[in-house]
C-alpha positions in Angstrom: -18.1 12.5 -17.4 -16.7 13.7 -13.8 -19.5 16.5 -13.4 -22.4 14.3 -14.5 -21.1 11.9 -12.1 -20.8 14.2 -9.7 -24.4 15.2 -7.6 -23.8 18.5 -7.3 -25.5 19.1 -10.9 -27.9 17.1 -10.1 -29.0 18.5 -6.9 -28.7 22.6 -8.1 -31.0 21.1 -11.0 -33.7 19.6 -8.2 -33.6 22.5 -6.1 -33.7 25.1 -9.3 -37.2 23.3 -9.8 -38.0 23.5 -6.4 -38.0 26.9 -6.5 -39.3 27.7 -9.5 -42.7 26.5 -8.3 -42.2 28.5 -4.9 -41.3 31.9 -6.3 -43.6 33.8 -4.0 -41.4 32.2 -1.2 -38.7 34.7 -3.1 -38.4 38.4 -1.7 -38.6 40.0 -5.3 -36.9 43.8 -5.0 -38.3 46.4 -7.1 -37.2 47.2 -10.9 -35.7 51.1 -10.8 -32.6 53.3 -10.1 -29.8 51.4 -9.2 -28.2 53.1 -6.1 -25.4 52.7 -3.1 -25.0 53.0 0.4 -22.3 52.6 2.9 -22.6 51.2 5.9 -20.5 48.8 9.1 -21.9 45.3 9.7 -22.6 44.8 13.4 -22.6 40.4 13.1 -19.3 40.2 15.0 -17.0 42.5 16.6 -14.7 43.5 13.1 -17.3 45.5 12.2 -16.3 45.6 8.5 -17.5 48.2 6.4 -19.4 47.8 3.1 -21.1 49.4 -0.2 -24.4 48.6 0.0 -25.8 48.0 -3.7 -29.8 49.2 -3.5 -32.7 49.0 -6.2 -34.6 52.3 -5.3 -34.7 51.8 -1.6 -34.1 47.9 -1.3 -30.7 46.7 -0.7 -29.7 43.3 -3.1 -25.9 43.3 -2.7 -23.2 43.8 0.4 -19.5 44.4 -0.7 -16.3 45.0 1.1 -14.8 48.5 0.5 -10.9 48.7 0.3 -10.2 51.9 1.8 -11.7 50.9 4.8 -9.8 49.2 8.3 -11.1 46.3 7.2 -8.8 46.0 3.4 -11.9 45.1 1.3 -12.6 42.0 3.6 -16.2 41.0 3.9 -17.3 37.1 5.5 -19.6 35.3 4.4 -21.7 36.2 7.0 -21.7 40.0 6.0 -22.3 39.4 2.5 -25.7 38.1 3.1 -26.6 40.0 6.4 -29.0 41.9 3.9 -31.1 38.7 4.2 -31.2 38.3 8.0 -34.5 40.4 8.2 -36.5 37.8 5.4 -35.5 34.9 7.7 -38.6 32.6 8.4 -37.7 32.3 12.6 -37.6 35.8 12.5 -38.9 37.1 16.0 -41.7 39.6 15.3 -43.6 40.1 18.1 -43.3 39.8 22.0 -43.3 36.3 23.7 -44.2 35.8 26.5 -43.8 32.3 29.0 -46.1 31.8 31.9 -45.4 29.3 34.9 -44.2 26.0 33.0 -45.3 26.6 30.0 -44.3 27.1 26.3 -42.7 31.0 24.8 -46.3 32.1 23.1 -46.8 35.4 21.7 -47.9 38.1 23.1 -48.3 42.1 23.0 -46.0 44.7 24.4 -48.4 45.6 26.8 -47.9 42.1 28.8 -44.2 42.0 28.4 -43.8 45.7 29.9 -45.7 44.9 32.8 -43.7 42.0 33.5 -40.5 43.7 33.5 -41.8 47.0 34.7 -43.3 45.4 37.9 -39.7 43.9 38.7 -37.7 47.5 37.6 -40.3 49.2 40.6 -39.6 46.4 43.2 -36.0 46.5 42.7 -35.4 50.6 42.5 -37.4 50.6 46.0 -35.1 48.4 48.0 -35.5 50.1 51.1 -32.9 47.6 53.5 -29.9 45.8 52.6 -30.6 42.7 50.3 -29.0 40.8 47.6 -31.9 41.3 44.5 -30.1 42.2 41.5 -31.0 43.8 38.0 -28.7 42.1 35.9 -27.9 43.1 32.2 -26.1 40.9 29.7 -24.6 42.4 26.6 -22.3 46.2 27.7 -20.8 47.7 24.9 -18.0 49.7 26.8 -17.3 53.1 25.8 -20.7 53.4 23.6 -23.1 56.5 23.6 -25.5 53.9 24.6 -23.5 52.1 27.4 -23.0 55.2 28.9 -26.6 56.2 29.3 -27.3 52.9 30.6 -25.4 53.4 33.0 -26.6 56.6 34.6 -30.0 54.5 34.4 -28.8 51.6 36.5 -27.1 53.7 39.3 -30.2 54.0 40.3 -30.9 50.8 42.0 -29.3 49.8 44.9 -28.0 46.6 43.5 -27.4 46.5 39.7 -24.9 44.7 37.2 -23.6 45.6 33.8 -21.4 42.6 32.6 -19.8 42.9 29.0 -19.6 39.9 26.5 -16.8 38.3 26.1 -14.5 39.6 23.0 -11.1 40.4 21.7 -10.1 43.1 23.9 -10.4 40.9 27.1 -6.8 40.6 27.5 -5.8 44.3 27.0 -8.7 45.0 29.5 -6.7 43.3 31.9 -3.4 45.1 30.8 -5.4 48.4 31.6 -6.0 46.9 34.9 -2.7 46.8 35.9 -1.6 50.1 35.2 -2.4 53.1 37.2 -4.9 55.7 35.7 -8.1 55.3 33.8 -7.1 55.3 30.2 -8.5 52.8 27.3 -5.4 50.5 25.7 -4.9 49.0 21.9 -2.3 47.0 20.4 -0.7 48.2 17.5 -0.2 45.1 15.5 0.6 46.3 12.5 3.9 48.0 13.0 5.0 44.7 15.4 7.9 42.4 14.1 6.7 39.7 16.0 3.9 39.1 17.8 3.8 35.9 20.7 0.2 34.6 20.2 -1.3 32.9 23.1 -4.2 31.2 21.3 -5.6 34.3 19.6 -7.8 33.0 16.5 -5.7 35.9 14.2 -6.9 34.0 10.8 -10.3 32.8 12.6 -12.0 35.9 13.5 -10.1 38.1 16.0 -9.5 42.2 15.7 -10.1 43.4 12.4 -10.6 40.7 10.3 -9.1 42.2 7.1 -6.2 43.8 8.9 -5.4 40.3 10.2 -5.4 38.3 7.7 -4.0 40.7 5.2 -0.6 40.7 8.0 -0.6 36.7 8.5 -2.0 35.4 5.5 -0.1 37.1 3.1 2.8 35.1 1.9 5.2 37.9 1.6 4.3 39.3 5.6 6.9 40.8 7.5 5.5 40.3 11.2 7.0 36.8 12.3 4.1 34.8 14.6 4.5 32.2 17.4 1.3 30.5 17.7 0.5 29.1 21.4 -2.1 26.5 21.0 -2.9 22.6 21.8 -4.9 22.5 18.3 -3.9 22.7 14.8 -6.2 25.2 14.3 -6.0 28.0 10.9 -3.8 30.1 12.7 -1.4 27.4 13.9 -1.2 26.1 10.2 0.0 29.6 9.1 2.2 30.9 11.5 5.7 30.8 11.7 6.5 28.6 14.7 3.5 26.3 16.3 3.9 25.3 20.4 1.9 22.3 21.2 1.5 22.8 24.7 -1.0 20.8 26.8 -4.3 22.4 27.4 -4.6 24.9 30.3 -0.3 25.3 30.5 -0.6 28.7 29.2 -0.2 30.4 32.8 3.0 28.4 33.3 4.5 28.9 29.9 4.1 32.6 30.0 5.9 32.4 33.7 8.6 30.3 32.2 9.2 33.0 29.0 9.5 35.5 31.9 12.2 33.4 34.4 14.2 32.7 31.0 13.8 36.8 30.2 15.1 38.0 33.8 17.3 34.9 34.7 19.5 35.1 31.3 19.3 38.8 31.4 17.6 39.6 28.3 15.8 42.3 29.8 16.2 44.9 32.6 12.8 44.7 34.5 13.6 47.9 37.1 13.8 49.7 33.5 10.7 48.2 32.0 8.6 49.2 35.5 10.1 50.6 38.7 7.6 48.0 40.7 9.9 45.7 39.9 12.5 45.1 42.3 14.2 41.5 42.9 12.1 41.0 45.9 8.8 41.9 44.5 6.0 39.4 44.6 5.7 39.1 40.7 9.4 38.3 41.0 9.5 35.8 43.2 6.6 34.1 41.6 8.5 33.9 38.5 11.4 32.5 40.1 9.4 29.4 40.8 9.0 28.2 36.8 12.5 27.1 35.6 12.2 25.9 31.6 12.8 22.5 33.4 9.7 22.5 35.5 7.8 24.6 32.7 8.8 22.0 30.3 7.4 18.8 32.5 3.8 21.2 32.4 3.5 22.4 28.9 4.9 19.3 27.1 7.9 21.3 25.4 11.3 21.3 25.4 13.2 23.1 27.6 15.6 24.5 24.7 12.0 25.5 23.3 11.0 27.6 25.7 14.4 29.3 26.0 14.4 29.9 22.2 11.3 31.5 22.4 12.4 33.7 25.6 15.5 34.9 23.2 13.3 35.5 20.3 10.6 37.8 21.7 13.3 39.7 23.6 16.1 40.5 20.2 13.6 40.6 17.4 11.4 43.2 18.9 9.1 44.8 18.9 7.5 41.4 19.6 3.8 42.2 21.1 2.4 39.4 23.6 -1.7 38.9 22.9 -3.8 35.8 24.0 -6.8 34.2 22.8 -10.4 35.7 22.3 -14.1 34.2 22.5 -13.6 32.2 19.2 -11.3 30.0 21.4 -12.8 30.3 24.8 -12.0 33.2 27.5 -8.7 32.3 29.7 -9.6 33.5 33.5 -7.6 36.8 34.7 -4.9 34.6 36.5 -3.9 33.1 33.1 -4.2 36.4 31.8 -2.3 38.6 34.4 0.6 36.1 33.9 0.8 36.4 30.0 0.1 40.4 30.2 3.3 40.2 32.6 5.5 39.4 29.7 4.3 43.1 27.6 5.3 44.6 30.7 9.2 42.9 30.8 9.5 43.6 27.4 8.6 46.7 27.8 5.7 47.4 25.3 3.5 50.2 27.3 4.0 53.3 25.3 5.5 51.8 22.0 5.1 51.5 18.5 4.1 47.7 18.3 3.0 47.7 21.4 0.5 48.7 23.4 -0.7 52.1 23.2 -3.0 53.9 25.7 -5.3 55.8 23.3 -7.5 58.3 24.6 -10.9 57.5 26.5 -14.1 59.4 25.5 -13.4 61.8 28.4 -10.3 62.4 27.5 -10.7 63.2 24.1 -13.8 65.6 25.3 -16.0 63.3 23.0 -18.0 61.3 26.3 -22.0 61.0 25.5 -24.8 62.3 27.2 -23.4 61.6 30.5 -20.0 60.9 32.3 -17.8 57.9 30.5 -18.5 54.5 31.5 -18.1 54.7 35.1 -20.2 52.6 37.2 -22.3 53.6 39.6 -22.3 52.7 43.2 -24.5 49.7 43.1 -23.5 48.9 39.5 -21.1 45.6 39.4 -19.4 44.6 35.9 -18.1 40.9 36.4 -20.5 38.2 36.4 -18.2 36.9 39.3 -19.1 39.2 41.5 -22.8 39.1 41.6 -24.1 37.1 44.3 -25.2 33.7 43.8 -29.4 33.5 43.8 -29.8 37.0 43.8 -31.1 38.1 40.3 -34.1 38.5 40.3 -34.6 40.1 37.2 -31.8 39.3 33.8 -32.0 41.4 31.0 -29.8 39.8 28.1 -28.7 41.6 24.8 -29.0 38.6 22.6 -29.1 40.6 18.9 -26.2 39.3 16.2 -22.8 40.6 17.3 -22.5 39.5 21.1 -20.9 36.6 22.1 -22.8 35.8 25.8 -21.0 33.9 28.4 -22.5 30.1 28.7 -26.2 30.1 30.5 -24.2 27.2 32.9 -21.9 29.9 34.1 -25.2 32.5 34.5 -28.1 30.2 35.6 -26.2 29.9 39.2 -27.0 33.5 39.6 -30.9 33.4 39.3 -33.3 33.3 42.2 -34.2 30.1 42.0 -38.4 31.0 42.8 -38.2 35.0 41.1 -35.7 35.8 38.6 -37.6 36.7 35.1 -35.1 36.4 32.1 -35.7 38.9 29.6 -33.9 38.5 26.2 -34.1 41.1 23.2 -33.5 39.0 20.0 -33.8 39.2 16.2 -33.8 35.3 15.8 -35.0 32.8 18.5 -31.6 31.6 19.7 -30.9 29.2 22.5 -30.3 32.3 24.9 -34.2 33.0 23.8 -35.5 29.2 24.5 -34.1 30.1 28.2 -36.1 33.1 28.4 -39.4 33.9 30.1 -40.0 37.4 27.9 -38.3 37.7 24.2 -38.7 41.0 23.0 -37.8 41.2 18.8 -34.9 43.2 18.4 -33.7 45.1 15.4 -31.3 43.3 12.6 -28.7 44.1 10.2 -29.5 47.8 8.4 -33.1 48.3 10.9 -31.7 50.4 13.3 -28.6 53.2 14.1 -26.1 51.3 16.0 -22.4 52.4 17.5 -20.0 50.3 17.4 -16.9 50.0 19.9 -13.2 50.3 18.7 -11.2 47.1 18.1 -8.3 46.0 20.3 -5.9 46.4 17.2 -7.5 50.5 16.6 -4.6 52.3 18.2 -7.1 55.7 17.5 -9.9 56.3 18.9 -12.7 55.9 16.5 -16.8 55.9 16.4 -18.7 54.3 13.5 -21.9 54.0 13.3 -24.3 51.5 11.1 -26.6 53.1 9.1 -30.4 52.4 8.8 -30.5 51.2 5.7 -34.6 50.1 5.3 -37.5 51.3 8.0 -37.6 48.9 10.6 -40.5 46.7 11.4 -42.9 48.6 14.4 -42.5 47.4 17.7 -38.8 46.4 17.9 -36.5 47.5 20.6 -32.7 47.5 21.0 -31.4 47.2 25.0 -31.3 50.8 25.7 -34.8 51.8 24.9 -36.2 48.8 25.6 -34.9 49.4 29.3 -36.1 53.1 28.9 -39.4 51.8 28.2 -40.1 49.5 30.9 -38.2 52.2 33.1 -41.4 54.8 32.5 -44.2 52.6 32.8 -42.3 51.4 36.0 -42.8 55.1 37.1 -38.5 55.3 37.2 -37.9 57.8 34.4 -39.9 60.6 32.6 -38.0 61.5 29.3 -34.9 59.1 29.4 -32.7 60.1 26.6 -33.3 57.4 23.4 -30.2 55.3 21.7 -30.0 57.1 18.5 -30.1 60.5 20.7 -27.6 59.2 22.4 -25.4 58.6 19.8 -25.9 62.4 18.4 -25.2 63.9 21.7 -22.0 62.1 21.7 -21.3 62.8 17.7 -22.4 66.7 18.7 -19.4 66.5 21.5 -17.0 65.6 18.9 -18.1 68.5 16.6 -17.9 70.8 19.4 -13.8 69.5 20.3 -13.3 70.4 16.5 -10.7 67.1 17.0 -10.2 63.9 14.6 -10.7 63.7 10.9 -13.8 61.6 9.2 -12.9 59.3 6.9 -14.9 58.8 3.6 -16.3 55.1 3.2 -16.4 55.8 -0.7 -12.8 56.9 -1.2 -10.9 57.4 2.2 -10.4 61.0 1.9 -10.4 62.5 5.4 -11.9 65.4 5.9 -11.3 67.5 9.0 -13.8 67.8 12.4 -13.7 71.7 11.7 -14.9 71.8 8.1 -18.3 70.4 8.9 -20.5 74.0 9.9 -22.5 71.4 12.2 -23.5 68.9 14.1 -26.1 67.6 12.0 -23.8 67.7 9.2 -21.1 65.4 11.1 -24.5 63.2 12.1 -25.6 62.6 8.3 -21.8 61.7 7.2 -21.4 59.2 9.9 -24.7 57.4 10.1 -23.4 57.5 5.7 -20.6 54.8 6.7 -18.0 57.2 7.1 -15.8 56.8 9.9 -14.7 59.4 12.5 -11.0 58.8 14.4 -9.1 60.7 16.9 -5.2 59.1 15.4 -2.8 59.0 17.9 0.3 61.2 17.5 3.5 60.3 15.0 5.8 60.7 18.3 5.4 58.8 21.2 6.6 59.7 24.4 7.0 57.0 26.9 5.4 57.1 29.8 7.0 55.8 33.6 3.6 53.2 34.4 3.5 52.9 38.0 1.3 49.0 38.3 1.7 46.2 40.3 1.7 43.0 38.5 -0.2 41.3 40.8 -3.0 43.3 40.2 -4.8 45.4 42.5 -6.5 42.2 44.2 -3.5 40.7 46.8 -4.6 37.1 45.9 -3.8 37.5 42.2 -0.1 36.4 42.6 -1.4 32.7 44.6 -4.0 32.2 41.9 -1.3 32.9 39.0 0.7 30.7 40.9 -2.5 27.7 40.8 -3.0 28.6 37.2 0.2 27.8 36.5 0.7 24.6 38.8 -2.4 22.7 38.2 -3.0 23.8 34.6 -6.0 26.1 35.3 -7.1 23.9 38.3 -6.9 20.0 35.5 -4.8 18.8 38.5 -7.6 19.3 41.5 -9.3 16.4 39.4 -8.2 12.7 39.7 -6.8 11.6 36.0 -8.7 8.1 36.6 -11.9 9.7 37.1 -11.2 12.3 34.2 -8.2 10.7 32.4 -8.7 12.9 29.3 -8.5 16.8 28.6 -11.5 18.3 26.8 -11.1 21.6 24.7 -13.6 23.3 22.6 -13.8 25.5 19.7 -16.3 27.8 17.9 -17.7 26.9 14.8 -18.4 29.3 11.2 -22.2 27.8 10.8 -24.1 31.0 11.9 -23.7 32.5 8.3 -26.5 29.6 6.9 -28.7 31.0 9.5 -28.7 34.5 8.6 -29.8 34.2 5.0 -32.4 31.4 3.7 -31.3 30.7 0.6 -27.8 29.8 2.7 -30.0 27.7 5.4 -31.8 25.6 2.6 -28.7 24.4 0.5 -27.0 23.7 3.6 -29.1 21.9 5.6 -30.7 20.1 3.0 -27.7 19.0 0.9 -25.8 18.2 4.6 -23.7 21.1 4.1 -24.1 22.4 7.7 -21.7 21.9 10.4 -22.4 19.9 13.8 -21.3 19.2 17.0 -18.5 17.1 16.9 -16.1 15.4 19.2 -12.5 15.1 17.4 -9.9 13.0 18.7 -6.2 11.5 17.5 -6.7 7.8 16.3 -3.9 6.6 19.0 -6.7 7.9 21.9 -9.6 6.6 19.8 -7.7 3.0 19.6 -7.1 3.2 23.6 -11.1 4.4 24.0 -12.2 1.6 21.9 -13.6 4.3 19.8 -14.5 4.3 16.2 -15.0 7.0 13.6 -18.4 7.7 13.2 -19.5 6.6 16.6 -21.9 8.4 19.0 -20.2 8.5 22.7 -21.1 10.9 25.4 -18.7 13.0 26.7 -18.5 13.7 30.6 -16.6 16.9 32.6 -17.4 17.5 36.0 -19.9 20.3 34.6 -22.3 18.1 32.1 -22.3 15.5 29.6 -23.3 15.7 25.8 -23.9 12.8 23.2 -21.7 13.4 20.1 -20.6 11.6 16.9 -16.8 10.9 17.3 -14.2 12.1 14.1 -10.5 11.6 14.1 -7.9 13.3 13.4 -4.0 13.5 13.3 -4.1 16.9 14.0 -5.3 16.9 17.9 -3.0 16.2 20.5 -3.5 12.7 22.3 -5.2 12.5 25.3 -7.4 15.6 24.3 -10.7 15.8 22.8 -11.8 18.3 20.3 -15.2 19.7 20.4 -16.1 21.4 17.9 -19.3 23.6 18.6 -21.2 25.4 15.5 -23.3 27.8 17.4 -20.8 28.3 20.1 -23.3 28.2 22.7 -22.4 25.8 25.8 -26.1 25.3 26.5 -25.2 21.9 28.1 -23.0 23.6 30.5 -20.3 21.3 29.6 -17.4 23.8 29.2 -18.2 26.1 31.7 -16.0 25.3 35.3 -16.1 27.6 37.9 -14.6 30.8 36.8 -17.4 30.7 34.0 -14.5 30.4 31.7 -15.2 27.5 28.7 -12.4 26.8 27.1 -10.7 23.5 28.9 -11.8 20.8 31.4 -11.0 17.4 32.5 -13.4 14.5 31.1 -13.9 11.5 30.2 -16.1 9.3 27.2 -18.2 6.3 26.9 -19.9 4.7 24.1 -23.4 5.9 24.0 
């Protein structure tokens, strides 16, 4: 009685017959030999691997693979990233915009000279001026990254900014230690790890690896989840601090005061930098658990607890938030790296380890690491506002972009020309005045860059698993393209070449061993008699790593916590203060606090099967706003209702939901694509992650 009551039945039973008299709509793969591949899925940054189930040459079925990183984990989003290429928006063919008009579509011939044209203006710069090439989407560390490079050092002003991801926050470790050297966390063999909004259970690191260490019931690694929401990861971990939005800075400088004022560590023996009068020290000084306590909401026997407990139950690792939940700006982060360096977790098992860069391990592609050149910038910060003139943005599954709010301020307002390379016409695409199609899941060879929690150095490639459709272009040789016609390279080395100049360097060290996707035998570097042989095993799934050794030696780290820019300690110091800068606006103009988190809905996208039961049955997520009912009964605010919500960056109309689970005073928004088109979450660090606001009924 229950399930014919139910109209779930009902509706599989309508959309059954829909179907059934649309079967040509159906991709129909071939009856014969039923075979497998193995390959690692490029739609986010895990980059799981899986068995790739094929009728003759036609993949039907994606699996995880247990022997791999990634435990047998495999989203949603990866089991059906065979469909991705079948999907009805699918961008086939150049598109080109001309002056206020509509994206129509064009040939490659027009789209090259439109980008060409700008590549020759900017290469000949003959006096001092502030046009930019800009590209959106570096990869660091990558065969293809690396060429890049070497292209762009060629004009006189030219950035490279990187997406934001996991590895953020280590990036910033790196930063404040001398040397060039490339830093992971080793997770797994922590006891406790001090999370500072990091979406472990949401999509952060390796999936598999995370949830298999947080989600298990029977985990030994303790977790103490930072984190204004009751997100996944705050439901599961072992102690939850509610802190108010944008406090992080000054709860991380109040962990350290209670660390060095109660003596729990000895920070001259963690880092020699650190004498009692240096700056770092002297900031800390400032945030007593009293003070931290009136900023972060929490106790002050709360904040001393937690001091005691990442200092005895060690090794405790310190890690902060990734894209899922919004980028924290480098004075937030310097002051929560500052904790790994009191507890002294450079150069330790459940730590952070430096592993070897691709120069270091004699394994660096066709030309020197990723080093910029001396026109080359790599923060979006530091390019000039107004002076791009031309924006070329990597907008293919996998990259998380930073908001177009936080990039349109650096166009020339009369000449920039965005160019976007795209498998699906995204929002980053609507902005665009050239999309280029790019390849998809299993069209095209593709590295992919280690994880933060990959304490070896590894490369894995994903495979080609069907022939691509003509005329598509990933970033590297779509710049190489325009490059020639533009009369600025001859023979400019291709990505796939790339990548086997860079796979012939590691067969040439004779170093690492390459692990089998099928079983997770390694086999030694040595035993392959070539280079071409390595080639074929790793574009075959398998993966090749460089582990780092059973005994580590620590090293002295000579760094200054500050960082190497003098001003870092006064903007830690404002970070902390003001909350990420909620305090420099009035609370009656802005009386509430306005956080945002990413939402799972790209998954329906990618296949269309997924897309029509989800949209159509009103499966698929939207933009929400959530807030508690106490703020929603001070609002005047119902559940259901449509207000718009106002920062000092933008306003948005959204339905309203509540919930016991958000803090009062803050509002929730919950974003499915996770793209701030409206420019609402973006402040002036191009951070988007929390700002002051305010709502009305629509």
């Amino acid at each position: 009685m229950g399930t014919m009551l139910s109209p779930l039945p009902w509706k599989l039973l309508d959309d059954v017959s829909i179907w059934t008299q649309n079967w040509s709509w159906i991709p129909k793969p071939p009856k014969g030999a039923v075979s497998f591949k193995y390959t690692n899925c490029t739609l986010c940054g895990s980059g799981c691997a899986a068995q790739v189930r094929c009728i003759e040459a036609e993949p039907v079925s994606l699996a995880g693979i247990r022997s791999d990183i990634g435990l047998g984990f495999l989203c949603p989003l990866g089991l059906v990233a065979h469909h991705l290429r079948y999907h009805p928006d699918r961008v086939t063919q150049p598109l080109v915009r001309a002056k206020g008009d509509e994206l129509k579509p064009s040939s490659l011939d027009d789209a090259t000279r439109v980008v060409s044209g700008k590549l020759q203006r900017l290469a000949q710069q003959t006096q001092p001026s502030d046009s930019y090439l800009a590209i959106l989407g570096n990869r660091p560390g990558t065969a293809g990254s690396d060429a890049l490079l070497a292209l762009l050092a060629r004009f006189p002003h030219a950035a490279y900014v990187g997406c934001p991801n996991d590895g953020d926050g280590v990036s910033v470790l790196g930063s404040m230690v001398e040397g060039d050297q490339d830093w992971a966390l080793d997770i797994a063999n922590s006891k406790m790890v001090l999370s500072f909004g990091a979406p472990l259970l949401e999509g952060w690191g390796t999936s598999g690896r995370m949830l298999a260490q947080f989600a298990s019931s029977d985990r030994k690694t303790r977790l103490i989840h930072v984190e204004p929401n009751c997100s996944l990861t705050a439901r599961a971990a072992d102690v939850w601090l509610s802190i108010q939005p944008g406090s992080e800075a000054a709860l991380a400088l109040g962990l350290a005061n209670v660390l060095i004022e109660a003596k729990l560590v000895d920070p001259s023996a963690t880092c020699p930098d650190l004498e009692v009068d240096s700056p770092y020290r002297k900031l800390v000084a400032e945030f007593s658990a009293e003070r931290v306590a009136g900023l972060t909401g929490l106790k002050p026997e709360v904040i001393t607890q937690t001091a005691r407990a990442i200092a005895q139950e060690g090794p405790a690792l310190v890690i902060s938030r990734g894209y899922v939940s919004g980028p924290v700006s480098r004075a937030e982060e310097l002051a929560i790296q500052g904790l790994n360096f009191l507890l002294g977790n450079l150069d330790r098992p459940g730590g952070a380890l430096a592993r070897p860069s691709p120069s270091q391990s004699q394994v660096a592609g066709p030309t020197p690491a990723s080093q910029p050149g001396p026109g080359v910038v790599r923060a979006l910060a530091a390019i000039p506002d107004g002076s791009v003139e031309l924006l070329i943005v990597d907008a293919s599954s996998g990259n998380d972009l930073p908001p177009w709010a936080a990039v349109q301020p650096k166009l020339s307002p009369d000449q920039a020309v965005v160019v976007v390379l795209a498998g699906l016409p995204t929002a980053w695409a609507q902005r665009a005045d050239v999309v280029v199609p790019s390849p998809v899941f299993g069209e095209a060879i593709e590295e992919l860059p280690g994880n933060v929690d990959d304490t070896a150095n590894s490369l894995r490639l994903s495979a080609r698993l069907v022939d691509p459709r003509p005329g598509l272009f990933n970033l590297l040789d779509f710049v190489n393209h325009t490059a020639v016609a533009a009369g600025l390279a001859t023979s400019p080395v291709s990505y796939e070449d790339a990548a086997k100049q860079k796979v012939a360097a590691i067969h040439q060290a004779g170093i690492g061993n390459v692990v089998s996707p099928a079983d997770g035998q390694a086999k030694a570097v040595t035993d392959y008699s070539s280079s071409d042989e390595l080639w074929t095993a790793l574009a075959g799934g398998a993966r090749w790593e460089n582990a780092a050794p059973e005994a580590i030696k620590p090293a002295t780290r000579r760094f200054s916590l500050a960082g190497p820019d003098s001003g870092d300690v006064e903007r830690m110091r404002k970070a902390a203060a003001q909350r990420g800068g909620l305090a420099d606006v009035a609370p009656s103009e802005y009386p509430l606090t306005v956080v945002s988190a990413e939402g799972w809905a790209y998954d329906s996208k990618v296949s269309p099967l997924l897309a029509k039961i989800t949209w159509e049955s009103g499966l698929h997520a939207e933009r929400t706003c959530m807030i508690n009912p106490a703020t929603a009964a001070k609002q005047g605010v119902l559940a259901g209702t449509t207000v718009t919500v106002q920062t000092p960056s933008g306003s948005l109309d959204v339905p309203v939901t509540l919930s016991e689970e958000i803090m009062p005073g803050v509002l929730l928004l919950e974003d499915p694509t996770g793209e701030d088109q409206s420019g609402l979450m973006t402040g002036t660090d191009a951070t988007c992650r929390v700002m002051p606001g305010r709502l009305e009924v629509a």
